[in-house]
N, C-alpha and C positions, 0 to 999 in steps of 0.2 A: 192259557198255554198256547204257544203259537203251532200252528198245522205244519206240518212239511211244505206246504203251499206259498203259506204265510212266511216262513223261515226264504225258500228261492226267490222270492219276490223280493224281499227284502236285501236277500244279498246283491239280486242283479241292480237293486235300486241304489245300490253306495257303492258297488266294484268302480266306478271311473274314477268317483271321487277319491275313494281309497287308495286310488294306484295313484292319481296325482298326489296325492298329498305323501305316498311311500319316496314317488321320485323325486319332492320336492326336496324329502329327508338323507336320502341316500344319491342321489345321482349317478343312479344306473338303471336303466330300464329292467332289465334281466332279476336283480335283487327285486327290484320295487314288484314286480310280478310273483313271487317267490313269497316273500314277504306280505301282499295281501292275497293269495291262497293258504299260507300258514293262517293268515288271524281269521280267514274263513271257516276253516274244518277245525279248527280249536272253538271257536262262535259254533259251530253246528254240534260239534258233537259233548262240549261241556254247558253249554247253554240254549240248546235246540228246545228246553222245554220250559224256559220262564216265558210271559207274555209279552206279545208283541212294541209294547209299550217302551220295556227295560229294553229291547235289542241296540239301538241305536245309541246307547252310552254302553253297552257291554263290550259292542263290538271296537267304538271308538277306542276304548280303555284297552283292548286286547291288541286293537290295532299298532297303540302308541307299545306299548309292552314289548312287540313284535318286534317294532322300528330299534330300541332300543336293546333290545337282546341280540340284534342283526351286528352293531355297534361293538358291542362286548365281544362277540365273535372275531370279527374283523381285527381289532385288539391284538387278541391272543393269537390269531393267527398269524398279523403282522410280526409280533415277537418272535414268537418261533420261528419264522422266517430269518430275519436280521439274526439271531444267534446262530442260528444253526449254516447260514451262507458262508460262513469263512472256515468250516469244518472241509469243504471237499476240495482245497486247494492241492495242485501239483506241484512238483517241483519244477520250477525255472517259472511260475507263473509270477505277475507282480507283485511283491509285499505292501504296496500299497494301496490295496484293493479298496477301496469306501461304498460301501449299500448306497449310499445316497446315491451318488454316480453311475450307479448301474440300475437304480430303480429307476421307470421312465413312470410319469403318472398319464393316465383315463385323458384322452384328449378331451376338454370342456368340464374335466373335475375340477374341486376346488381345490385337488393337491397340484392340480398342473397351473394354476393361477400364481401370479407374484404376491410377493405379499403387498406391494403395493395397488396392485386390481383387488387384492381382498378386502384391503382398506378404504379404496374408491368403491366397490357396490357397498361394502356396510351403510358406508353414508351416505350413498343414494338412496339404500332401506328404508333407513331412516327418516332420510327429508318425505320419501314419498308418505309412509305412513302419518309423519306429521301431518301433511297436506288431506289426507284420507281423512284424520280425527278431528280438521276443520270444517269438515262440510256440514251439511244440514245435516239431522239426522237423519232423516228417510232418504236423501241422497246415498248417504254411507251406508246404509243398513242395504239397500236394492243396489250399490256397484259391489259391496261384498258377497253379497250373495249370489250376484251374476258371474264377476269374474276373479273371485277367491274361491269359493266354496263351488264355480263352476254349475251352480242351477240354470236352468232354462226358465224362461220369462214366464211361464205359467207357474213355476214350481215356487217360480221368485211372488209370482201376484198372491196365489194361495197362502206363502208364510206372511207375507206383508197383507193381506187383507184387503190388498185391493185391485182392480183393474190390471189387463197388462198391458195396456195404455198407459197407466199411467207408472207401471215399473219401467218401460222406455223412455219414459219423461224423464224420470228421477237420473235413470243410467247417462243418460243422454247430457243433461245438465251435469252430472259428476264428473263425466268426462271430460268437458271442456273445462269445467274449473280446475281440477287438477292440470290440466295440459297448460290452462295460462298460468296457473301459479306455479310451477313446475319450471315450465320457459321466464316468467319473470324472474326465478332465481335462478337461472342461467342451466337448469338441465335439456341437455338435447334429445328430444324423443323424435 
C-alpha cells in the first residue's frame, strides 16, 4: 500500500508528463491543467491505498477517462449553446443570423485550422510516424522516450538499461535519420 509520501512523489513524477499529454488532447492550457488536477485527487483519494506498483496504469487509465469526460462535456455544452443562441434575438435584428459566423475559434485550435491544414498535418503525422517505426529499435525506443514521453536522459538510460551515453547516441542518430528521410520526401523542418 503506498505511503502519502510514496503517493506525492509519484504524482510530482508524472504532473509534466500528464499535463503534456492533456494539452496534446485538448489544446488548451487552462483545460489541460484542470484536467490533470481532476485525475489527480480522483488517483488520491479512490486509489491512495493500492501499491505503489498498480499507481502508474491507474493513474494513466484515470487520466485518459478525464480527457474524455472533458470531451462529452464540451459536447453538450456546445449544444446547448448553438440551440439556445437564436432564443434572445430583438426585433429589427438580422434573420439571418448563423452560429457558425458568429463563433470565432481558440487562435492555434484545431477548430480555427482549414480543413485543408487538417489534412496537410494528418499527413505529415503520419509520414513522420512512418519514418519513427523504420528506425533501429533502440533508436525508436530512446527518441520516444526522450521526446514523446518527454524523459530526461537518465530516466531514458535507467528504462533502457543502459548508459546515458549511450541514450544520446541513439537520440542523436534518430534524429538525423529522420530529418534526412523526412527532407528526402520533400518535408521542410
Amino acid at each position: 500500500m503506498a505511503t502519502d509520501k510514496e503517493l506525492s512523489d509519484f504524482l510530482a513524477h508524472v504532473e509534466r508528463r500528464a499535463f503534456k499529454q492533456a494539452v496534446y488532447a485538448v489544446r488548451k492550457d487552462e483545460s489541460a491543467f484542470d484536467i490533470v488536477q481532476d485525475a489527480m485527487i480522483k488517483l488520491a483519494e479512490k486509489y491512495g491505498d493500492k501499491p505503489v506498483a498498480e499507481l502508474p496504469m491507474l493513474f494513466q487509465r484515470i487520466l485518459q477517462n478525464t480527457i474524455l469526460d472533458y470531451f462529452r462535456r464540451e459536447k453538450v455544452r456546445n449544444t446547448w449553446i448553438s440551440l439556445f443562441s437564436g432564443l434572445g434575438k430583438r426585433d429589427g435584428e438580422d434573420d439571418d443570423f448563423d452560429i457558425l459566423d458568429a463563433y470565432e475559434s481558440e487562435e492555434g485550435s484545431q477548430a480555427a485550422e482549414s480543413s485543408a491544414d487538417q489534412v496537410e498535418r494528418m499527413q505529415t503525422l503520419r509520414l513522420i510516424e512512418a519514418e519513427v517505426q523504420k528506425l533501429p529499435a533502440r533508436q525508436r525506443e530512446a527518441f520516444l522516450m526522450r521526446y514523446w514521453q518527454d524523459m530526461d536522459v537518465a530516466e531514458t538510460a535507467e528504462a533502457m538499461g543502459c548508459s546515458e551515453g549511450s541514450v544520446k547516441t541513439h537520440c542523436s542518430r534518430a534524429t538525423h535519420t529522420l530529418a534526412a528521410s523526412l527532407k528526402a520526401k520533400g518535408l521542410k523542418l
